[in-house]
DODO-914940 format. One record per atom (N, C-alpha, C, O): residue in three letters; z, x, y. Coordinates in pm, whole numbers, plus 32768, in hexadecimal, padded with zeros to 4 digits. Atoms other than C-alpha are relative to their C-alpha. Layout:
# DODO-914940
AlaZXY ...
This chain:
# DODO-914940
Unk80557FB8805A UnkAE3B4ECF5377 Unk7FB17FA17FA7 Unk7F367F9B7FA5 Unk804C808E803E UnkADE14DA952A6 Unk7FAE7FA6802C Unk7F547F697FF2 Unk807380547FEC UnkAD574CF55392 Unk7F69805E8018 Unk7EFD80278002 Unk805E7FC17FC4 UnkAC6A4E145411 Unk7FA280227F87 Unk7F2B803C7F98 Unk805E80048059 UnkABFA4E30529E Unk7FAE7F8D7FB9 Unk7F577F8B7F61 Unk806280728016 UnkAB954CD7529E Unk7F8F7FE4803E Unk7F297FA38023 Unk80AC80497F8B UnkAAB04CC953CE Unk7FB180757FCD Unk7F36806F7FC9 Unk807A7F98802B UnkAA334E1D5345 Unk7FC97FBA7F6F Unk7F537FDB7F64 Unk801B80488071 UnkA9EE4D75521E Unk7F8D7F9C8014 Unk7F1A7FB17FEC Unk803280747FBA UnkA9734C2852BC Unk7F5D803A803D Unk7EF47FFD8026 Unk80597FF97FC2 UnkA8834D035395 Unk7F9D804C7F9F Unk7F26804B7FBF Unk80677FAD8045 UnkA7DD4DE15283 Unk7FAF7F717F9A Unk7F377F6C7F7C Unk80468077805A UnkA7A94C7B51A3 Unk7F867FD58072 Unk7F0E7FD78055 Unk806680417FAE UnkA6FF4BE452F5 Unk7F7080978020 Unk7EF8807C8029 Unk80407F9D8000 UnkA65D4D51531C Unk7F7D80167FA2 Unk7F0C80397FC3 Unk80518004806D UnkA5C84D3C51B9 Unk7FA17F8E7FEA Unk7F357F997FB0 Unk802B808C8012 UnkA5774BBD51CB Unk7F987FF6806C Unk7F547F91805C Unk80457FFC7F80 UnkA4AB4BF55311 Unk7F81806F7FD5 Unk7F0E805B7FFD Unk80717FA88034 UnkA3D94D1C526D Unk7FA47FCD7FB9 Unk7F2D7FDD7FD0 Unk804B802A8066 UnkA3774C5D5138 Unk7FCD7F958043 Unk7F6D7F727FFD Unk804180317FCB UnkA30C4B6C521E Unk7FAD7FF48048 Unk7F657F92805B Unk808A7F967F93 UnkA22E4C495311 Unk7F83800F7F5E Unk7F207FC87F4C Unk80577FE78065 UnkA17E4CC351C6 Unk7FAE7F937FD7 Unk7F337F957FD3 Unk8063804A803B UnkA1384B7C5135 Unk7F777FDF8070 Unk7EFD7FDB8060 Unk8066803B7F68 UnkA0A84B0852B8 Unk7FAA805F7FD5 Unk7F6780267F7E Unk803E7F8E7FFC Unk9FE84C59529C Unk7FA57FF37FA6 Unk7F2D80027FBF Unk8054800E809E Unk9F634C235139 Unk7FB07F798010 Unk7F3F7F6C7FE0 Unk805E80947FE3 Unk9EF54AA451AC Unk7F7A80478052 Unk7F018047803E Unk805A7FE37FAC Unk9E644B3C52AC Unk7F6E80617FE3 Unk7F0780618026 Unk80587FB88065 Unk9D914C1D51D5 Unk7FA77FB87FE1 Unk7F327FBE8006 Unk804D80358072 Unk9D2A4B3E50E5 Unk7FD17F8F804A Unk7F917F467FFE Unk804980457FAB Unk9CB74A4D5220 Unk7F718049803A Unk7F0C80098058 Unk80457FBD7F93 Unk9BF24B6552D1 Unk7F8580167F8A Unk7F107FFB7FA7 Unk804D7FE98065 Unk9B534BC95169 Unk7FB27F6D7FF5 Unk7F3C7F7E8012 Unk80368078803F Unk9AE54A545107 Unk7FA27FF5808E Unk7F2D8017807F Unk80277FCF7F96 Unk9A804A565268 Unk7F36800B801A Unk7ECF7FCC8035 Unk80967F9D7FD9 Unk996B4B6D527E Unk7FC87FC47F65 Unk7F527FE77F5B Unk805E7FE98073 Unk98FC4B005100 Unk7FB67F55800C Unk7F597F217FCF Unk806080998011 Unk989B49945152 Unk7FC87FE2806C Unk7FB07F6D8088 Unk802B80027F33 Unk981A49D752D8 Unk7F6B80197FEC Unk7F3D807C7FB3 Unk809A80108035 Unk969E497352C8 Unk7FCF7FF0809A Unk80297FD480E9 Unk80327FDF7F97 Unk95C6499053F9 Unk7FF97F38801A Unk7FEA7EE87FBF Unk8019806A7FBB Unk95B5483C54ED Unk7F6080027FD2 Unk7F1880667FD5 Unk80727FD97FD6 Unk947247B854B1 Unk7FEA7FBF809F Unk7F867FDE80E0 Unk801680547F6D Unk949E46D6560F Unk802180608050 Unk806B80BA8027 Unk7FD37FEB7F8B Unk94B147495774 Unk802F7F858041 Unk7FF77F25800B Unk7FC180677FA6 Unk9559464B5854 Unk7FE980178069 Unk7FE580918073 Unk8019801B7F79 Unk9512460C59B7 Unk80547FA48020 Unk80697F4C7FCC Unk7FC180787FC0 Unk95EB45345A99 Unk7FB380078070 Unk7FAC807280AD Unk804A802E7FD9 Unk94FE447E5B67 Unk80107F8B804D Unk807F7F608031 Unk7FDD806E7FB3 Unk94F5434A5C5D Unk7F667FC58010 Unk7F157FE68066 Unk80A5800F7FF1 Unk93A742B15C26 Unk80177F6F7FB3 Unk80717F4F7F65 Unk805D80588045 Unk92E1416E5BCB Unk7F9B80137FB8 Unk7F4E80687FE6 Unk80727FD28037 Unk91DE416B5AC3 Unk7FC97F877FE0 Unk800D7F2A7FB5 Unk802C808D8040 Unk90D4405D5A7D Unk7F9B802F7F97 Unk7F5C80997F96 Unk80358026808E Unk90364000592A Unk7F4E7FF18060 Unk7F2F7F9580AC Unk8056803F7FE9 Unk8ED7402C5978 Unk7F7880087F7B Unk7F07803A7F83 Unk80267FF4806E Unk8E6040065825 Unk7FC27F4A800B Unk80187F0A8047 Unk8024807D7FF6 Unk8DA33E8E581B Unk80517FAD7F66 Unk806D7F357F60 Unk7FA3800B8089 Unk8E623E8456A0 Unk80857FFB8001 Unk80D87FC77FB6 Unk7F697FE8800C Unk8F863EE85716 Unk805B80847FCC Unk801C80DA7F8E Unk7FBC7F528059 Unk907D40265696 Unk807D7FD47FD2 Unk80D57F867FF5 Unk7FAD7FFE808B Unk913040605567 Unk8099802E806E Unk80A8805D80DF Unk7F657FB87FF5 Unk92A940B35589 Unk8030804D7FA1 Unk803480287F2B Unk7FBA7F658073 Unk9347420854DF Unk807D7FE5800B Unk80A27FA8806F Unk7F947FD0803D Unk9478423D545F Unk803280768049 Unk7FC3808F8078 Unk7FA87FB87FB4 Unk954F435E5526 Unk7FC780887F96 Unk7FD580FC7FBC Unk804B7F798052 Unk948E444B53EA Unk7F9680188006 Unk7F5680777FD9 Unk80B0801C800D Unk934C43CF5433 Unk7FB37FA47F96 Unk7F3A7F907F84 Unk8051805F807B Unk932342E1530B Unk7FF37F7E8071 Unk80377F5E80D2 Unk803B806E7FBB Unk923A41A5536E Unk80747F9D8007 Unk80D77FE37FEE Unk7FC880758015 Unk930B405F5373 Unk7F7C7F8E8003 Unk7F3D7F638064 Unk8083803D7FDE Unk91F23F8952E5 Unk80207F728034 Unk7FAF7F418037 Unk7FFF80AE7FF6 Unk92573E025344 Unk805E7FEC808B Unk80A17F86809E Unk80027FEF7F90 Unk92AA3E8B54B2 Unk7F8B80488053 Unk7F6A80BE8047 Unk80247FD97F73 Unk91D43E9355F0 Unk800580158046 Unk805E7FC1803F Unk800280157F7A Unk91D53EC65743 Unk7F637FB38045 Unk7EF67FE58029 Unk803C805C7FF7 Unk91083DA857E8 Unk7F6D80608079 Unk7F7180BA80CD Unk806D7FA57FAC Unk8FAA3E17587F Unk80137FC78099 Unk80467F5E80BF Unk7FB97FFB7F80 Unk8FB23E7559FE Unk80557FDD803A Unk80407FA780A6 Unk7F6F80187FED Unk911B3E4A5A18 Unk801D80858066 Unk7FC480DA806E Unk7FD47F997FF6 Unk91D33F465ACD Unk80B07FED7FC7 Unk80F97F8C7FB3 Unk7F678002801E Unk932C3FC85A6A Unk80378097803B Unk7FE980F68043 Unk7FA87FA07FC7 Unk943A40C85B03 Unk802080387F62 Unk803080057EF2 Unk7FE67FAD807E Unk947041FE5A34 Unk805D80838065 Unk805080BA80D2 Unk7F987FA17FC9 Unk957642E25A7F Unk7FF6809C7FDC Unk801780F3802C Unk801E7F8D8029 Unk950F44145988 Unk7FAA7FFB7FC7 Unk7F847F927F92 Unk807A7FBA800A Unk940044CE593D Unk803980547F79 Unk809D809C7F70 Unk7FBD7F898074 Unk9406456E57CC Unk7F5680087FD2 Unk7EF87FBA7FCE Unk805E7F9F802C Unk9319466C5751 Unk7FF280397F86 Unk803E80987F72 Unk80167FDD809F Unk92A246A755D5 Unk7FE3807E8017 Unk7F9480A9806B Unk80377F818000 Unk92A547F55588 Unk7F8480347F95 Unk7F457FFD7F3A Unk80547FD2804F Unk91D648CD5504 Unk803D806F7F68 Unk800280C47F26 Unk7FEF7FBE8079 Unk92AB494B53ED Unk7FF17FC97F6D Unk7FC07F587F6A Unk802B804E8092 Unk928E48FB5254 Unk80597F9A7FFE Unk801C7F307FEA Unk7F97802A8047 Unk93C4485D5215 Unk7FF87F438078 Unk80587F0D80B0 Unk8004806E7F9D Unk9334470952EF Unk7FEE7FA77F69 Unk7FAF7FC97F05 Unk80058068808E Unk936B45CD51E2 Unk7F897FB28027 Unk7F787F5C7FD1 Unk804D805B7FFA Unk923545185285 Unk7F83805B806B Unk7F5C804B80DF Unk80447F8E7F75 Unk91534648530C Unk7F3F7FCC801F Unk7EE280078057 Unk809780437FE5 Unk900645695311 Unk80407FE3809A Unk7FE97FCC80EF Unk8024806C7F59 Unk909844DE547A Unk806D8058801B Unk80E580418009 Unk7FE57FA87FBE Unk90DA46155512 Unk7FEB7FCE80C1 Unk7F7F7FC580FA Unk806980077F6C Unk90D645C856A0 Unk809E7FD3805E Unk810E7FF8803A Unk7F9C802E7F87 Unk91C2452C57D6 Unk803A7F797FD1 Unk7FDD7F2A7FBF Unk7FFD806D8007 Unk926A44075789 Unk80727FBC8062 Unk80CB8006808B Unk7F8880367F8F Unk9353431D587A Unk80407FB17FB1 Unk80107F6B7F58 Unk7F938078801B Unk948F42615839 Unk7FF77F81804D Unk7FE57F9380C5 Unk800E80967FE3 Unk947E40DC587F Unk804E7FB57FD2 Unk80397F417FF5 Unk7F9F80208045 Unk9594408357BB Unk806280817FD2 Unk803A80F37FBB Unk7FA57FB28043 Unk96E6411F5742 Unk7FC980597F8D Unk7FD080D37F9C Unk80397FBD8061 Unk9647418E5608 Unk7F707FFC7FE0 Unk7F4580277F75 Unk808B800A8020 Unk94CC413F563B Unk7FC3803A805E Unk7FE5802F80D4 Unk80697FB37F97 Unk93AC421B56D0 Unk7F7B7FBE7FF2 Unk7F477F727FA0 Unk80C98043801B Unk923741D45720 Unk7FD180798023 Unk800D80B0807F Unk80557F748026 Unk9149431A56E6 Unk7FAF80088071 Unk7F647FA6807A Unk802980097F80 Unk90C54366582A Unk7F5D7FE9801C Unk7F287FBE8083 Unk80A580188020 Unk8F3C436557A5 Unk7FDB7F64803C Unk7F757F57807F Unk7FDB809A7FE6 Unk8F8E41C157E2 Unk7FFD7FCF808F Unk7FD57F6580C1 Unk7FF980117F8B Unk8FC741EA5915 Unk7FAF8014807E Unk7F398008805D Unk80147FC97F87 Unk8F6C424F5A97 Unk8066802B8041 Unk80DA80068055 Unk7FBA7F9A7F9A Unk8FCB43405B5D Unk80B07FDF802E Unk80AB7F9E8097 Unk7F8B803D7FD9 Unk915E42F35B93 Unk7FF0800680A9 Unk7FA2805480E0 Unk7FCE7FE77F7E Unk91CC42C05CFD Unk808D800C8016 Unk80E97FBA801F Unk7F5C7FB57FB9 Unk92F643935D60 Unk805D7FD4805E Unk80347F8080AF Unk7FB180257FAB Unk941343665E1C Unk804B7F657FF6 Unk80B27F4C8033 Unk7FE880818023 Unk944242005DAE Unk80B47FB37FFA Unk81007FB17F99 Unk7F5A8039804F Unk95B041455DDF Unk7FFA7F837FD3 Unk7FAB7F328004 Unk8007804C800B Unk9615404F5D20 Unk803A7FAA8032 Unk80227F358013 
């Protein structure tokens, strides 16, 4: 008898201890889903994954962006160079763009650097490296 009022015992503590612990999960989970939807702002990029070469046919040369679109001024890409670009990203057309003067196509050429496709010619597709 004693023991059977210990595991009943035992199992209503783990019973209770297992609830208040669903709730809190539940309540995180809330207050994740809320923060969530109140700080969720429209992409202004599209992304493309792409297999292409692109050459610089600018006689100056082309600027390099930033992954937001800001210039990087005391970087180039060297005139009629070519370089392998893997994605294709697309400025949108919504407000919330931090640099909406250079709205347009731009390619990756680096981990974190793009060149604005205006710079360029025509990519050629299919490209391995």
């Amino acid at each position: 008898m004693f023991k059977s009022l210990i595991v009943s015992s035992l199992t209503l503590l783990l019973s209770v201890g297992s609830l208040a612990i669903v709730s809190n999960v539940k309540a995180s989970e809330a207050n994740d889903i809320e923060t969530t939807a109140s700080t969720e702002k429209v992409d202004p990029w599209t992304n493309t994954d792409i297999q292409a070469v692109v050459k610089v046919s600018n006689e100056k040369g082309a600027h390099l962006y930033t992954s937001d679109g800001k210039v990087i001024h005391n970087r180039r890409l060297a005139p009629w160079t070519s370089w392998y670009t893997d994605i294709a990203r697309v400025a949108s057309n919504k407000d919330n763009i931090s640099n909406p003067v250079h709205k347009g196509t731009y390619y990756r050429v680096s981990t974190n650097e793009y060149v604005r496709g205006i710079d360029l010619v025509t990519p050629t597709y299919n490209q391995l490296r």
